[in-house]
CHARMM internal coordinates of N, CA and C (Angstrom, degrees):
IC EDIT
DIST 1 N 1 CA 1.4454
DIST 1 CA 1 C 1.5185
ANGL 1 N 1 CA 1 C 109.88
DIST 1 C 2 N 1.1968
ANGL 1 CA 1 C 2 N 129.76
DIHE 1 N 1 CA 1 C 2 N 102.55
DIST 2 N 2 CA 1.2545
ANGL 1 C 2 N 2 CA 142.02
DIHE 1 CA 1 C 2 N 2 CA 152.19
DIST 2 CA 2 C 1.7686
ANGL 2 N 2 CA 2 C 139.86
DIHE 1 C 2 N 2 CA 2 C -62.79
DIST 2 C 3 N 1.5425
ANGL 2 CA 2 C 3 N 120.17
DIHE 2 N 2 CA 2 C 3 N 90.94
DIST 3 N 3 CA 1.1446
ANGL 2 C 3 N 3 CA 99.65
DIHE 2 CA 2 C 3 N 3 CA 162.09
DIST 3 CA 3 C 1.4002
ANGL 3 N 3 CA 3 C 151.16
DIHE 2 C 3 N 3 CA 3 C 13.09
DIST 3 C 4 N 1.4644
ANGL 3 CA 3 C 4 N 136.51
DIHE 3 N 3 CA 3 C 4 N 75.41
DIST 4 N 4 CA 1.1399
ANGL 3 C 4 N 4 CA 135.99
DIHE 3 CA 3 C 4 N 4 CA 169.93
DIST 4 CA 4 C 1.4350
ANGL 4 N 4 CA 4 C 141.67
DIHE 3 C 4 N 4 CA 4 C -101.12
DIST 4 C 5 N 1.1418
ANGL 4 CA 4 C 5 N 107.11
DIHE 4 N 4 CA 4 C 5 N 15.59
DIST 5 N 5 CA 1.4388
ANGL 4 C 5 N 5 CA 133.33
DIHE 4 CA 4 C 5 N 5 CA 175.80
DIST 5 CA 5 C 1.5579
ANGL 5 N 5 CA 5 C 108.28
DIHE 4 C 5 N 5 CA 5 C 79.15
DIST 5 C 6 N 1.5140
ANGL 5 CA 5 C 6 N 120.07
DIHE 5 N 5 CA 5 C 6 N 20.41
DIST 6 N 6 CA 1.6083
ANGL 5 C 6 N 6 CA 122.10
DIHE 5 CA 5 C 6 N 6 CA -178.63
DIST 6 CA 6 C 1.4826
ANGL 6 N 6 CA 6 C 113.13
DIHE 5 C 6 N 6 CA 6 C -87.60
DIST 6 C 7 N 1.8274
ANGL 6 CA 6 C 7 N 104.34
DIHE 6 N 6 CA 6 C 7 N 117.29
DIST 7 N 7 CA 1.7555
ANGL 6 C 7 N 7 CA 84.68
DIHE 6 CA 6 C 7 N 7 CA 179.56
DIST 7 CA 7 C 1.7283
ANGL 7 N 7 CA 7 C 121.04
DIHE 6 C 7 N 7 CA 7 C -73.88
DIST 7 C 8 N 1.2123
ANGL 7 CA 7 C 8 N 108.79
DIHE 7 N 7 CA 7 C 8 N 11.75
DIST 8 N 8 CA 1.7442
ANGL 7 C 8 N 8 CA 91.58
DIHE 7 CA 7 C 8 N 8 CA -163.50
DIST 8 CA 8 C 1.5871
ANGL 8 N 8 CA 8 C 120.81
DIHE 7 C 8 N 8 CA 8 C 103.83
DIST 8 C 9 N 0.8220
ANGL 8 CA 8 C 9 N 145.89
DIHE 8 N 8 CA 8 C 9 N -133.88
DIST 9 N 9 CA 1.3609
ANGL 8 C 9 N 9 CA 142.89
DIHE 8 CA 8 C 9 N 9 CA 154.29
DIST 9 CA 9 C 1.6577
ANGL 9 N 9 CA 9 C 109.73
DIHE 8 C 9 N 9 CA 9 C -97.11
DIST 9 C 10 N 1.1354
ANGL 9 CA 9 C 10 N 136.08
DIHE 9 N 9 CA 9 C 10 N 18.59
DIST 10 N 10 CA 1.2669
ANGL 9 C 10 N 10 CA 123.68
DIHE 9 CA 9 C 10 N 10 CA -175.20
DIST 10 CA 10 C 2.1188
ANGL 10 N 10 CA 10 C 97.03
DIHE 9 C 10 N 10 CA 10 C -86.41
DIST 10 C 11 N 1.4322
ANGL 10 CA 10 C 11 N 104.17
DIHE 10 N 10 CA 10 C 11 N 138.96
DIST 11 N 11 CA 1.5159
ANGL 10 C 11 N 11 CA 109.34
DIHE 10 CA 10 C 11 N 11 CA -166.11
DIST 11 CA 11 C 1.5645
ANGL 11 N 11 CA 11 C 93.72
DIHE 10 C 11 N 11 CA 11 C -53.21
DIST 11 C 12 N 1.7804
ANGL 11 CA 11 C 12 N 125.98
DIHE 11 N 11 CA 11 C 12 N 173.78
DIST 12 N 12 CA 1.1065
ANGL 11 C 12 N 12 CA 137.37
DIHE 11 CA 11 C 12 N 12 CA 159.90
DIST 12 CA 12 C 1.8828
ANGL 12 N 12 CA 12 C 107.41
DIHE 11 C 12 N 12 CA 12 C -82.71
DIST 12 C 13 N 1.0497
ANGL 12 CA 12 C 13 N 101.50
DIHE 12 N 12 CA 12 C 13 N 132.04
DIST 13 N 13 CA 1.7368
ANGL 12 C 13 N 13 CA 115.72
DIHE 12 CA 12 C 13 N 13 CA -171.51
DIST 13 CA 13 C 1.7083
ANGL 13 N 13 CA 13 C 91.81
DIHE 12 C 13 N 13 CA 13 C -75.61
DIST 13 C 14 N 1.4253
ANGL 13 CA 13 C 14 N 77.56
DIHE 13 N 13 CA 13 C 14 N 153.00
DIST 14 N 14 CA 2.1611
ANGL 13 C 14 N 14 CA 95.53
DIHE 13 CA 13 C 14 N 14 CA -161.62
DIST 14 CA 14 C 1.5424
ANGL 14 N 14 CA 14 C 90.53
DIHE 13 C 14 N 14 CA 14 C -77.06
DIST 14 C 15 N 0.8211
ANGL 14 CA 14 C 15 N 122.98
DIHE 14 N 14 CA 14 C 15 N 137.42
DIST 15 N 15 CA 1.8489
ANGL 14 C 15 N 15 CA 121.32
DIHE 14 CA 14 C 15 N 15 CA 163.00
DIST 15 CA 15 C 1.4936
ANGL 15 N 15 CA 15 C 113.55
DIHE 14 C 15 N 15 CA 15 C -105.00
DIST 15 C 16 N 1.3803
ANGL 15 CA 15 C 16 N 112.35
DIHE 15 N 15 CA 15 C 16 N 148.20
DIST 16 N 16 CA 1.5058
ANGL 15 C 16 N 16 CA 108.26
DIHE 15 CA 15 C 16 N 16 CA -166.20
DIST 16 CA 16 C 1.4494
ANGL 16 N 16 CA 16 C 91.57
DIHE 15 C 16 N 16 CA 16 C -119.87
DIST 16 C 17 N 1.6174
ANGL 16 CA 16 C 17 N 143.89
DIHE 16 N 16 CA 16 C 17 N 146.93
DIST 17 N 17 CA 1.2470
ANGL 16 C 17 N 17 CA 148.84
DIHE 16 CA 16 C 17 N 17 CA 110.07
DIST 17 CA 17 C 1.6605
ANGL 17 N 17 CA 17 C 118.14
DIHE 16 C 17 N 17 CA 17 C 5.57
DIST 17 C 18 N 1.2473
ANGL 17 CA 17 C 18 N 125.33
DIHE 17 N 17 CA 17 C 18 N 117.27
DIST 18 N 18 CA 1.1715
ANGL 17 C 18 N 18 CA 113.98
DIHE 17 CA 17 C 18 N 18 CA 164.73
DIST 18 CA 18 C 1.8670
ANGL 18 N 18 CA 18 C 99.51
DIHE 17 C 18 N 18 CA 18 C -149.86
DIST 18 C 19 N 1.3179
ANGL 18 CA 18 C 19 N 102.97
DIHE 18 N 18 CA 18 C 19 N -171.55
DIST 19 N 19 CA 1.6791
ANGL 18 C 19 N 19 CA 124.81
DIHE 18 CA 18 C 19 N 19 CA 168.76
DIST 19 CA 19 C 1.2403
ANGL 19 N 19 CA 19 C 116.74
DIHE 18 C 19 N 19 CA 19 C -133.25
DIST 19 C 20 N 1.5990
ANGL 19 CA 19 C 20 N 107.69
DIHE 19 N 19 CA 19 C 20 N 125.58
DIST 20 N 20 CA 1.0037
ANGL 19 C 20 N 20 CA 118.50
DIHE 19 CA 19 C 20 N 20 CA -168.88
DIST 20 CA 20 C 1.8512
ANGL 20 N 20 CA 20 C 106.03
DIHE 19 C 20 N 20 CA 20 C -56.33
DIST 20 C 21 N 1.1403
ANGL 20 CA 20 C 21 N 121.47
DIHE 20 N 20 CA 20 C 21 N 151.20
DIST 21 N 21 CA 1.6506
ANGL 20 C 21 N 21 CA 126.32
DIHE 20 CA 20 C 21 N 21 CA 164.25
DIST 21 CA 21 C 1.2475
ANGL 21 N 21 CA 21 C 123.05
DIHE 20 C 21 N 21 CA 21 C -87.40
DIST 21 C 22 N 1.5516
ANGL 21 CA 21 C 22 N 114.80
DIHE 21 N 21 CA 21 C 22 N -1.17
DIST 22 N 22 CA 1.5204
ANGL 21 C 22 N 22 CA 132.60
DIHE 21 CA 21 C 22 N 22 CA 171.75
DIST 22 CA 22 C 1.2478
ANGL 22 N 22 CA 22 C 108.93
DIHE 21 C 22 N 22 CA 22 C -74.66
DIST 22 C 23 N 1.7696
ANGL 22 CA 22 C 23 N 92.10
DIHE 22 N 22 CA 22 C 23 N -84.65
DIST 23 N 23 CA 1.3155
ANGL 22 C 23 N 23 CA 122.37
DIHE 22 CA 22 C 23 N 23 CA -149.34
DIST 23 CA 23 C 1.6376
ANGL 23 N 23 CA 23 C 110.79
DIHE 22 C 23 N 23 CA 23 C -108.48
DIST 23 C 24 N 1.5204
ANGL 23 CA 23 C 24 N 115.63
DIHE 23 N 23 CA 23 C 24 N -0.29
DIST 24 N 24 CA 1.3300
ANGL 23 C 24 N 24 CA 116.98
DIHE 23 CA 23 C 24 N 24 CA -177.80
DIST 24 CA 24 C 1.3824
ANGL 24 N 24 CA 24 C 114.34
DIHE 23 C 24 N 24 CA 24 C 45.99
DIST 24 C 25 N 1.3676
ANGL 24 CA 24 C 25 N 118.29
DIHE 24 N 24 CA 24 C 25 N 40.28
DIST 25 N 25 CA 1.8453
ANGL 24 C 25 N 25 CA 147.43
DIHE 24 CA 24 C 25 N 25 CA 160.42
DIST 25 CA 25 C 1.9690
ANGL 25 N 25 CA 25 C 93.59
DIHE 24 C 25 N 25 CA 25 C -65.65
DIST 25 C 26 N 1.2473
ANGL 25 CA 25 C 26 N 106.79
DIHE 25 N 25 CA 25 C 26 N 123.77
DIST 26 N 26 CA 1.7562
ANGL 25 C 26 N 26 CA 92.79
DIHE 25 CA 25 C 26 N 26 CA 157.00
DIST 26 CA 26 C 1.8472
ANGL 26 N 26 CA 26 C 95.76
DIHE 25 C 26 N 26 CA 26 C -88.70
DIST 26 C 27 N 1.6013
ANGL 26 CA 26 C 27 N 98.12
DIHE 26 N 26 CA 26 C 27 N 132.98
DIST 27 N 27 CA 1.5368
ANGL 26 C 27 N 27 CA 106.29
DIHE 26 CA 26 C 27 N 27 CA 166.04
DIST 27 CA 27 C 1.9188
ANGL 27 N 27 CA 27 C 97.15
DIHE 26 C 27 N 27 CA 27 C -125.91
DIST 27 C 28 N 1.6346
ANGL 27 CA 27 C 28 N 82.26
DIHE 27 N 27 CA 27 C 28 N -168.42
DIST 28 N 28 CA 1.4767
ANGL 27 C 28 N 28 CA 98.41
DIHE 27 CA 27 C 28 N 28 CA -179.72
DIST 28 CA 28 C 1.7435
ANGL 28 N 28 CA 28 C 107.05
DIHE 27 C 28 N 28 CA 28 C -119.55
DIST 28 C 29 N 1.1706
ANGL 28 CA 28 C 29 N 119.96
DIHE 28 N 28 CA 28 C 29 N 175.06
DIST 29 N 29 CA 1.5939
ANGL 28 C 29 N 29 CA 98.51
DIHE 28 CA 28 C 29 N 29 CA 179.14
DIST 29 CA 29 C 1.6584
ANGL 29 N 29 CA 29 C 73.90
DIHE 28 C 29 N 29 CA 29 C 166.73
DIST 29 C 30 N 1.8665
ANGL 29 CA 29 C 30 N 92.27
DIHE 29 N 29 CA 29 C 30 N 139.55
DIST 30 N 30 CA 1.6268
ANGL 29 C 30 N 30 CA 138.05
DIHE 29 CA 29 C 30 N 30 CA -156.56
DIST 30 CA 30 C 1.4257
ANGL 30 N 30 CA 30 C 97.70
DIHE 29 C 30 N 30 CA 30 C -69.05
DIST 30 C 31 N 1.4119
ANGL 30 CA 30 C 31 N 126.92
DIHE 30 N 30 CA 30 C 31 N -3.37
DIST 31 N 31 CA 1.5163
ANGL 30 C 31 N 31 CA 124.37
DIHE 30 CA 30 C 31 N 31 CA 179.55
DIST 31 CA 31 C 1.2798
ANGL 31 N 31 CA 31 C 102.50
DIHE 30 C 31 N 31 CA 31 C -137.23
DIST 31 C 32 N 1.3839
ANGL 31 CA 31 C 32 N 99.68
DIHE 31 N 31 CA 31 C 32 N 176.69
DIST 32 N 32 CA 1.8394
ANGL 31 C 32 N 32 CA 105.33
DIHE 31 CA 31 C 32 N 32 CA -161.07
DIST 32 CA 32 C 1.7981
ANGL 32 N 32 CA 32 C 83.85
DIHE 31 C 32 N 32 CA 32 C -119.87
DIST 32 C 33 N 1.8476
ANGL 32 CA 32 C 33 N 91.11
DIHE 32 N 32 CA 32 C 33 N 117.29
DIST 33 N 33 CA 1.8205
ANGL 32 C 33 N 33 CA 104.14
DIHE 32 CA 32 C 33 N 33 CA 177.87
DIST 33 CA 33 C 1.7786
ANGL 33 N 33 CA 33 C 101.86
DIHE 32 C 33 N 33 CA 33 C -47.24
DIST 33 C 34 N 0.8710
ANGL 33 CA 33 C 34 N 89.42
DIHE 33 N 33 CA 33 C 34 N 158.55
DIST 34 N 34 CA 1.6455
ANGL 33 C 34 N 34 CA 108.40
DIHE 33 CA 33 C 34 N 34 CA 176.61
DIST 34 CA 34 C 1.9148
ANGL 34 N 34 CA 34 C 110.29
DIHE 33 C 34 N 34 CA 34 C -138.42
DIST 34 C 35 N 1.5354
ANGL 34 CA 34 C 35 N 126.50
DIHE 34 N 34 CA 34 C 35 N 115.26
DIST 35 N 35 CA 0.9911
ANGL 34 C 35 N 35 CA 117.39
DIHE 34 CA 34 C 35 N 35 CA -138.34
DIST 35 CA 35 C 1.5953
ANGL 35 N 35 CA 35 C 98.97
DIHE 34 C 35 N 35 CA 35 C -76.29
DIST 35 C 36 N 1.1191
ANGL 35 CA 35 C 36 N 110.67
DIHE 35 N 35 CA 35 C 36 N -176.95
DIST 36 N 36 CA 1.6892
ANGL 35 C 36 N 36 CA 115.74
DIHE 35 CA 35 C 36 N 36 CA -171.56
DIST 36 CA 36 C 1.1822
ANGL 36 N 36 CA 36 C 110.35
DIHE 35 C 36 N 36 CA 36 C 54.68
DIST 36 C 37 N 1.5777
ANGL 36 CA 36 C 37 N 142.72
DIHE 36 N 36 CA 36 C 37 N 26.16
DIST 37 N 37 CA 1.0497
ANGL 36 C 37 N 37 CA 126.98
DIHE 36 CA 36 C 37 N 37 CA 129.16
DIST 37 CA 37 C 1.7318
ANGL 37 N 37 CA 37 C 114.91
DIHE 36 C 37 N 37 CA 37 C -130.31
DIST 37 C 38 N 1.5783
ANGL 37 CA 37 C 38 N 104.36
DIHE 37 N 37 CA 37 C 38 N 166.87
DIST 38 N 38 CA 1.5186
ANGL 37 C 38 N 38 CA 103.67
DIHE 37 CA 37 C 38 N 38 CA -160.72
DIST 38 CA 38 C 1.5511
ANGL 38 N 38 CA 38 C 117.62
DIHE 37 C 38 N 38 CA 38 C -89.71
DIST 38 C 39 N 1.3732
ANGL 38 CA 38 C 39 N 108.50
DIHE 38 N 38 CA 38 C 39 N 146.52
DIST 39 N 39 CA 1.6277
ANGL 38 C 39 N 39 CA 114.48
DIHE 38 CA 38 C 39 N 39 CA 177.63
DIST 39 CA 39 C 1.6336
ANGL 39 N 39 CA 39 C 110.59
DIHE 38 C 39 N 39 CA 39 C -103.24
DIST 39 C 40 N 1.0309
ANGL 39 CA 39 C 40 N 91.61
DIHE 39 N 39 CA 39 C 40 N 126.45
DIST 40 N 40 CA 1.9980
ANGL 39 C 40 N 40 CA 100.64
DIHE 39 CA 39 C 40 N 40 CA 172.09
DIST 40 CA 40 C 1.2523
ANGL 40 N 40 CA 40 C 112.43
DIHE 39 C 40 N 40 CA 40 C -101.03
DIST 40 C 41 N 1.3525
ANGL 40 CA 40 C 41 N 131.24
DIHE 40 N 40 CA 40 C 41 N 136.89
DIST 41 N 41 CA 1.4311
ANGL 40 C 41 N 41 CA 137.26
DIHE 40 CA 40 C 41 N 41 CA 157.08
DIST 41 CA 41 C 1.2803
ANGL 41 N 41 CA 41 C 109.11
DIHE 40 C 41 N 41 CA 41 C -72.41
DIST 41 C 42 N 1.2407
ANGL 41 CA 41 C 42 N 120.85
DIHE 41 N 41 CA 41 C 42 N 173.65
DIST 42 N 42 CA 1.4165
ANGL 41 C 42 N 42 CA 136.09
DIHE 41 CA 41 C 42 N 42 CA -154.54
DIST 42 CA 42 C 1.7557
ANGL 42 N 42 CA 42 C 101.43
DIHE 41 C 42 N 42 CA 42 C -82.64
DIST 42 C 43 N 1.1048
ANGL 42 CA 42 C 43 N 124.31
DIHE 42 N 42 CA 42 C 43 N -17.46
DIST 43 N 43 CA 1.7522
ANGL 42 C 43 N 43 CA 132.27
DIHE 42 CA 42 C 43 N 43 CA -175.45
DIST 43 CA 43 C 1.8168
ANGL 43 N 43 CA 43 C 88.91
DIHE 42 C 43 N 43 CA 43 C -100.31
DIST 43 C 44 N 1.2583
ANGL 43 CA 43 C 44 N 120.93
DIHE 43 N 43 CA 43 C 44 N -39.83
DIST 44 N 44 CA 2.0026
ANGL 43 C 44 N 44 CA 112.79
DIHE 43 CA 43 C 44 N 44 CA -169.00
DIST 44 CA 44 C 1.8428
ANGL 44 N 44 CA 44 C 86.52
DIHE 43 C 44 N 44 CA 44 C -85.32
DIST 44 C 45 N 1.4219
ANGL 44 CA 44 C 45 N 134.02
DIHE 44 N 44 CA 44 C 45 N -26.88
DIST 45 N 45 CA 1.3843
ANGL 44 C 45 N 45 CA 88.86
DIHE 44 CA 44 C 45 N 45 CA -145.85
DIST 45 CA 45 C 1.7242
ANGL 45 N 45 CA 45 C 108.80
DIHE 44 C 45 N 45 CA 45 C -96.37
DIST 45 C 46 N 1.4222
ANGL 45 CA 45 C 46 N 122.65
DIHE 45 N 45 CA 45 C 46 N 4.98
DIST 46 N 46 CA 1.2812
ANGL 45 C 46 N 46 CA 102.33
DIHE 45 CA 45 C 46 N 46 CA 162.22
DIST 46 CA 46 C 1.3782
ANGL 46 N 46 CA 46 C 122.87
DIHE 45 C 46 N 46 CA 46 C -91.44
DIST 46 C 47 N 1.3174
ANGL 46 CA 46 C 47 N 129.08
DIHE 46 N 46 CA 46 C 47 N 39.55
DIST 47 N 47 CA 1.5081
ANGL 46 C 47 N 47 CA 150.11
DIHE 46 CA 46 C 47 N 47 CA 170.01
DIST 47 CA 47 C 1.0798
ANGL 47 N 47 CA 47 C 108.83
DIHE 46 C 47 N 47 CA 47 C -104.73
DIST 47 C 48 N 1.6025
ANGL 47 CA 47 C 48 N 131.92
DIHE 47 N 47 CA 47 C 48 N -35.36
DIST 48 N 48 CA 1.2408
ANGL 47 C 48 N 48 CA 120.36
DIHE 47 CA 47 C 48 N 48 CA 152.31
DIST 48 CA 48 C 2.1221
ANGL 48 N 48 CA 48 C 133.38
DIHE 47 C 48 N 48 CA 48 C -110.58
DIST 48 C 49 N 1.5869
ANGL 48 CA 48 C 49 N 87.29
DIHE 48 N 48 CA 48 C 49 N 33.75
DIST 49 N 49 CA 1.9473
ANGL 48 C 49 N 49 CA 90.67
DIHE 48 CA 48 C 49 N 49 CA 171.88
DIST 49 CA 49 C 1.3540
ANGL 49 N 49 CA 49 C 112.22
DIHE 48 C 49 N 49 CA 49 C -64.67
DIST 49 C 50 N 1.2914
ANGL 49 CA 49 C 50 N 121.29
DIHE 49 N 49 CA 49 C 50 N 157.93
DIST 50 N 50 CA 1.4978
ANGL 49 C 50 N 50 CA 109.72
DIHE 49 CA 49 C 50 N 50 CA 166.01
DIST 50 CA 50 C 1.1464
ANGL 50 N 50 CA 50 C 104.35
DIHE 49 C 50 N 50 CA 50 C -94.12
DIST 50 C 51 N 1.5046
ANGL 50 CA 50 C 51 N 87.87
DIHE 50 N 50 CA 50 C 51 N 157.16
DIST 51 N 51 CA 1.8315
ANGL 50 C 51 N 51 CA 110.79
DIHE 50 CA 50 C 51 N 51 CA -167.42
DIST 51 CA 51 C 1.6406
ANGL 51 N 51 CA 51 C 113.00
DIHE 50 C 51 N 51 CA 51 C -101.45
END
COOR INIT
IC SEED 1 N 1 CA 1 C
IC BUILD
């Protein structure tokens, strides 16, 4: 049995539209932006994880 990225029955998580605060990339991302704070795409956001 090989890995296929299927969770099981757990629903697929809603993805929302956003812009990156980096790179001005449109991505998608598992929460809905809320303004005054920043969205990273998947290439900006381990530049800002905490360490």
């Amino acid at each position: 049995m090989g890995y296929d990225g299927d969770r099981g029955d757990r629903p697929a998580r809603e993805m929302h539209k956003a812009v990156c605060t980096d790179c001005g990339t449109e991505c998608e991302v598992p929460f809905k932006p809320v303004e005054g704070r920043p969205v990273y795409c998947r290439a900006c956001y381990p530049k800002h994880r905490k360490k």
